[in-house]
C-alpha positions in Angstrom: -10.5 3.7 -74.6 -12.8 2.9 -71.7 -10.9 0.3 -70.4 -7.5 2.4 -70.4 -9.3 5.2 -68.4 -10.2 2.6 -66.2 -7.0 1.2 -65.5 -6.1 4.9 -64.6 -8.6 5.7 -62.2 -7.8 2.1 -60.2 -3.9 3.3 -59.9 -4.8 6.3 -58.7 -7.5 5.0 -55.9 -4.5 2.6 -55.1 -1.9 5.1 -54.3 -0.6 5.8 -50.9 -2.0 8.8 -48.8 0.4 11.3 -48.6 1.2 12.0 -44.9 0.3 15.0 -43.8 3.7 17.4 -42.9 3.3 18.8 -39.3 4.6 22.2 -37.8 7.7 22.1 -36.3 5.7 24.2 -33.6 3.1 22.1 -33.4 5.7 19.4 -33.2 7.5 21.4 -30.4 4.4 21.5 -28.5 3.5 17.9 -28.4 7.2 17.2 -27.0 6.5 20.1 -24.3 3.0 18.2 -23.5 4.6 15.1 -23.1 7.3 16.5 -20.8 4.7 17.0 -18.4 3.6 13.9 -17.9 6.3 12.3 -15.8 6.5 11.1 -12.6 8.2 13.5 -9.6 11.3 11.6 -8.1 12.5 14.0 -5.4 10.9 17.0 -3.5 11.4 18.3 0.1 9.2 17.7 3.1 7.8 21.6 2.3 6.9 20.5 -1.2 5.7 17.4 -0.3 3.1 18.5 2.2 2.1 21.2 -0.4 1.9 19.1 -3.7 1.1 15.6 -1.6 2.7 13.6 -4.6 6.1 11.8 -5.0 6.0 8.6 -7.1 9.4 6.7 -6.7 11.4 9.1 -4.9 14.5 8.7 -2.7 12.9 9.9 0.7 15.2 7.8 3.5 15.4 9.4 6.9 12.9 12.2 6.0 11.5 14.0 8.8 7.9 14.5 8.1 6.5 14.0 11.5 2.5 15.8 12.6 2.2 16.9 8.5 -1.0 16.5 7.2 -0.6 14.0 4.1 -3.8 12.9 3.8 -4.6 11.3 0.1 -1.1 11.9 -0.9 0.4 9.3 -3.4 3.9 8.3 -2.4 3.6 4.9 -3.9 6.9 2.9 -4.6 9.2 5.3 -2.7 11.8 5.0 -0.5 10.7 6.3 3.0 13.5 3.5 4.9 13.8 4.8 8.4 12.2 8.5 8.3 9.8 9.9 10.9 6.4 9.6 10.2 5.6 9.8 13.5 2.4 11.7 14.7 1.5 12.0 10.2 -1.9 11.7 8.9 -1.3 9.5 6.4 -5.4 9.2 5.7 -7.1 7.4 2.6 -3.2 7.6 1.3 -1.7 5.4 -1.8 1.5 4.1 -0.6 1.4 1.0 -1.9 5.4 -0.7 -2.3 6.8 1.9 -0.6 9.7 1.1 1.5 9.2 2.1 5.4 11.7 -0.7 7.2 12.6 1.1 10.4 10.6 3.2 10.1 8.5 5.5 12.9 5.1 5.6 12.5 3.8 5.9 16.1 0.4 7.4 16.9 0.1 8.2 12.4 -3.0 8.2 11.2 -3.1 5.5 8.5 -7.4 5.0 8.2 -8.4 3.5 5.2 -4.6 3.9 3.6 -3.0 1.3 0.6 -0.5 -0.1 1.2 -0.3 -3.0 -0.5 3.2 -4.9 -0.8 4.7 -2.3 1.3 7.9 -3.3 3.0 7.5 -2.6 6.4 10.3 -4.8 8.0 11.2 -3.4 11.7 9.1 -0.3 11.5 7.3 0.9 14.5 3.6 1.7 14.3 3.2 1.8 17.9 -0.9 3.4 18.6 -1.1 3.9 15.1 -4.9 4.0 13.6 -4.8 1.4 11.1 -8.7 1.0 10.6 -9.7 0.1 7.5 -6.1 -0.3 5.4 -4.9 -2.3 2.9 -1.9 -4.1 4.0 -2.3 -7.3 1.5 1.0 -8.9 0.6 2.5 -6.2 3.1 5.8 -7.4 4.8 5.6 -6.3 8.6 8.4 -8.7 10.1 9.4 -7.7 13.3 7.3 -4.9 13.3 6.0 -3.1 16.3 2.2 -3.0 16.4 1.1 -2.9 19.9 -2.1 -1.6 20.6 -2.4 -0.8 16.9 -6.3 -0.1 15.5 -6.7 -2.8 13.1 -10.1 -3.2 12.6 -11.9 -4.3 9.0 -8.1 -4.1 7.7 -6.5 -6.4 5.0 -4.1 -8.1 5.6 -4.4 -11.3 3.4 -1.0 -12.9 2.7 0.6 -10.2 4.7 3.9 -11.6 7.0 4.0 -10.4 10.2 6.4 -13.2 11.8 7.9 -12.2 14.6 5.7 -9.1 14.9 4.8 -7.6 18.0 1.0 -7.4 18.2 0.1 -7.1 22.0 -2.8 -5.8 22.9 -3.8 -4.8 18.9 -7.5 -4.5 17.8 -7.7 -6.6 14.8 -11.6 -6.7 14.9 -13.3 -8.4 12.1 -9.7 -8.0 10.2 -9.0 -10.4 7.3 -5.9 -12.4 7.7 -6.0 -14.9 4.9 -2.7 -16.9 4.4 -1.3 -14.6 6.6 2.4 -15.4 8.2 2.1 -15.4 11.8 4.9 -17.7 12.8 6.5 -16.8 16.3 3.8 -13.3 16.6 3.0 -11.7 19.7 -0.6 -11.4 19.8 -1.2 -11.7 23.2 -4.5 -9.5 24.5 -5.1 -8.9 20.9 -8.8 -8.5 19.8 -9.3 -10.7 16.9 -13.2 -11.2 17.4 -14.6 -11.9 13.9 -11.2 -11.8 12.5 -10.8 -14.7 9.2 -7.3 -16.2 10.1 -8.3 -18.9 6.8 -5.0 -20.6 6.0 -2.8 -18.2 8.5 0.0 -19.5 9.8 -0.1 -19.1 13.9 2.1 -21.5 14.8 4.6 -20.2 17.8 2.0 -17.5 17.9 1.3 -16.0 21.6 -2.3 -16.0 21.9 -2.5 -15.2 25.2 -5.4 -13.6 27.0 -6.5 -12.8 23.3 -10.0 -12.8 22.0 -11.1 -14.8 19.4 -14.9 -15.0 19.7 -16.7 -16.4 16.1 -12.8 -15.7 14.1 -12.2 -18.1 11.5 -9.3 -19.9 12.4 -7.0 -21.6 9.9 -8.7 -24.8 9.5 -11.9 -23.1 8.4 -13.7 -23.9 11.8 -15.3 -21.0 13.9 -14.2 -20.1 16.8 -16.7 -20.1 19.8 -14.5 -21.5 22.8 -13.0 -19.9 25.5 -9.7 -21.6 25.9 -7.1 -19.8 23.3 -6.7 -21.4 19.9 
């Protein structure tokens, strides 16, 4: 008899938990809650400015020139030729986003990502660039004269062909950058690492290149251009 009861009591610590049934409204709210959290793929230049976010939206030839969209988060959008001319753009994410052709004279890019951007052709003319994050950016044929470059990142970044004169690019780090064929002529690269950067065809004239790294590793302290 002991052993049967046993064997009863070890069936029943074996069987299954039952699962629990849920309310269909808490069920409904769950779904609701998980609605929310998706990402916002279109929004005018009004609801832009107001609500500074837009991840993955369609945003070519948008006029949002002089807004204020400091910290916003347009990462991975399309922004292919609009007007961000005259934007402050400050501490922003808006890394992969697409600005080829874009206008970005005079912005206000300090301390902005934008990491693997694609920035083929776009004009950034004066634009403060202090502190960014362009790593892996792609700034071919770009327009960067007189840019503020200093302390950015720009390793791996190509910028053949870009037009660089008279850019500060103080203490900026330039590792394995691509600058086949770039105007850098007047440019300030004092301090700069250029480690592994490709300057060949590059227009150095009249630029400054006191202690830079150059790409062989040496340092830089001569006074004829590299």
């Amino acid at each position: 008899m002991t052993c049967l009861v046993s064997v009863v009591r070890l069936k029943q610590t074996m069987e299954p938990p039952v699962a629990a049934e849920v309310p269909d409204s808490e069920r409904a709210a769950d779904d609701r809650a998980s609605s929310n959290i998706t990402e916002i793929t279109s929004a005018t230049p009004e609801q832009i400015v107001r609500t500074k976010t837009c991840l993955h939206c369609n945003l070519s030839g948008i006029n949002l020139s002089g807004t204020d969209l400091s910290k916003a988060n347009l990462s991975r959008s399309n922004l292919t030729r609009s007007n961000l001319s005259n934007t402050k753009l400050i501490n922003a994410i808006l890394s992969g986003v697409q600005l080829s052709a874009a206008s970005l004279k005079s912005a206000n890019l300090q301390g902005a990502d934008l990491g693997k951007a694609n920035l083929i052709g776009a004009d950034l003319s004066n634009a403060q660039l202090l502190n960014i994050s362009l790593s892996n950016a792609n700034l071919t044929d770009a327009t960067l004269k007189q840019v503020e470059l200093r302390d950015a990142n720009l390793t791996n970044a190509s910028l053949e062909h870009a037009h660089m004169q008279d850019a500060s690019l103080y203490g900026a780090i330039l590792i394995g950058a691509n600058l086949k064929n770039t105007d850098l002529s007047g440019a300030d690269l004092r301090y700069a690492n250029l480690s592994k950067a490709n300057l060949r065809g590059a227009n150095l004239t009249n630029a400054r290149l006191d202690w830079a790294i150059m790409p062989d590793g040496s340092s830089y302290q001569g006074t004829i251009p590299y």
